[in-house]
N, C-alpha and C positions, 0 to 999 in steps of 0.2 A: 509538420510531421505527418507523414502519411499513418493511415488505419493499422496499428498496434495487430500484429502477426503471432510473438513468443514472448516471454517471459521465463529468465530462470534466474536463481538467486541461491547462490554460492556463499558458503565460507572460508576466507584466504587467513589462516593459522599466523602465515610469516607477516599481515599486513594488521592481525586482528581487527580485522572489517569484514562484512558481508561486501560481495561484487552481486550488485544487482544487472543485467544483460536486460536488455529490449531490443526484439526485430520488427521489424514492418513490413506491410505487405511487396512494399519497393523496395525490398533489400537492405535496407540502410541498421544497422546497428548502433545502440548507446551504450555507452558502460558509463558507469558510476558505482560508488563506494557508500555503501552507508557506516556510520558509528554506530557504536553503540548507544549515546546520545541520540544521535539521530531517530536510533529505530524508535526509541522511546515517546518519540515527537509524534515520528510516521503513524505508528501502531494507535494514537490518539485522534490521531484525523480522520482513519481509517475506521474505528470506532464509529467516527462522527456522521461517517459518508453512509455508513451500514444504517446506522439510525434515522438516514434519511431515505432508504429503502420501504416501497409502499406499504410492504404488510406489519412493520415495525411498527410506522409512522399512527395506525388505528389506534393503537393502546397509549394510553399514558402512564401507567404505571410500570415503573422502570423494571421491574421484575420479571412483569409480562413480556415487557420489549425483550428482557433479555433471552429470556424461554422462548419468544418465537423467532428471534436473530437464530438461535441454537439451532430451531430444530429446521429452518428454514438452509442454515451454512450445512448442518450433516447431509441434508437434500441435494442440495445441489454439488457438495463434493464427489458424492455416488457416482452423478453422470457425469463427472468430467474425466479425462483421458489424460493422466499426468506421466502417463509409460513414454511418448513421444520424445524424444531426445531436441536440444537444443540446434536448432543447424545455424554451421558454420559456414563461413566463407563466404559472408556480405561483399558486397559489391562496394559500399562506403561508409563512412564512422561523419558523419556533420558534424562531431560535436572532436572528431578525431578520435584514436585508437586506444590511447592510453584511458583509462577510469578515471572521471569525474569527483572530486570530493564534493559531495551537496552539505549544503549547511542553513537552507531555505527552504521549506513546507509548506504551501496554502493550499485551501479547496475554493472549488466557483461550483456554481450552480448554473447550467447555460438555460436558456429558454425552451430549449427541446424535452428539458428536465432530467437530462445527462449530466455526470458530475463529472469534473475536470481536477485529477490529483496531479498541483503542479510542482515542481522536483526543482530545486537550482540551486549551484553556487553561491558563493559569496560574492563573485564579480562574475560576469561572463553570462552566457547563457546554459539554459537549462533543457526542461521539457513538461508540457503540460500532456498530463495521457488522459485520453478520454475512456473512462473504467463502466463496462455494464458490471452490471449486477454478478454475472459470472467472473468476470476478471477480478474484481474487486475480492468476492470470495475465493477464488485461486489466489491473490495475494497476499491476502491475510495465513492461507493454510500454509504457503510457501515460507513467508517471515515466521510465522510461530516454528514449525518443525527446523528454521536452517538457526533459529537462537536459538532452538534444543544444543545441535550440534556444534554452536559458539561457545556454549557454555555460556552464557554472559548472565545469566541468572535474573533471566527476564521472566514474568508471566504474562505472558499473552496471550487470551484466552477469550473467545468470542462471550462465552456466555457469563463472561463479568458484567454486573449492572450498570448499566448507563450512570454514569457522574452526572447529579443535581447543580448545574451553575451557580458555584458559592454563591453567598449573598453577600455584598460590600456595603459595611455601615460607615461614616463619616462621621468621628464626635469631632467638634467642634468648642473649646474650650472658651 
């Protein structure tokens, strides 16, 4: 997949899904569908990738992280230009035209220290998008405000506290 160009993310009433849209700088467009299940997943990795943001990454105390994810995501939404309208009229769909239902989530970590949020189906292929720090915070603001508009009575909310990795005990009888 060529260098990620737009991002927009829709709610389709008659489909009760979000339509998530990706362009690329070579023209090519994805659609896929999220659930509401799904966002539930998404919004969690998403979480996860934020927290692996450098100025997060300093503090350990999960409150702190969360105060400075906060005021770090209100920062960067200021300078970003969300007025730009979505362009139409790609030159080709690789994954084809109709939307995708995803039912598969992971993150990677590449060597460059760019994070990779990879998208797929249950069979077939997907898409791994390579998220800076601004797209990442443009995707979180885009899912929170398009589940306002779902109604699906989600919170999603940057400056919820990092979740502590339960702790798993084993009795043995």
């Amino acid at each position: 997949m060529s260098q990620l160009y737009q991002m927009q993310l829709s709610f389709d009433p008659l489909e009760d899904r979000l339509q998530f849209r990706v362009n690329t700088h070579d023209k090519a467009e994805y659609r896929f569908w999220f659930t509401r299940r799904y966002v539930r997943l998404l919004w969690a990795v998403l979480l996860e990738m934020l927290k692996e943001v450098e100025a997060s990454k300093r503090y350990t105390d999960p409150h702190i992280q969360a105060a400075v994810l906060s005021f770090q995501h209100e920062n960067l939404l200021q300078q970003m230009d969300f007025s730009k309208p979505f362009e139409n009229g790609n030159q080709h769909y690789p994954l084809g035209k109709p939307a995708v239902l995803l039912s598969r989530i992971s993150r990677k970590k590449r060597e460059d220290g760019s994070q990779l949020l990879c998208l797929h189906p249950k069979e077939g292929a997907g898409v791994d998008l390579v998220l800076s720090e601004n797209m990442l915070h443009s995707l979180c603001k885009m899912l929170s405000e398009t589940v306002k508009i779902a109604e699906w009575d989600l919170r999603l909310q940057i400056t919820q506290t990092f979740p502590t990795p339960p702790a798993y005990a084993q009795h043995l009888n």
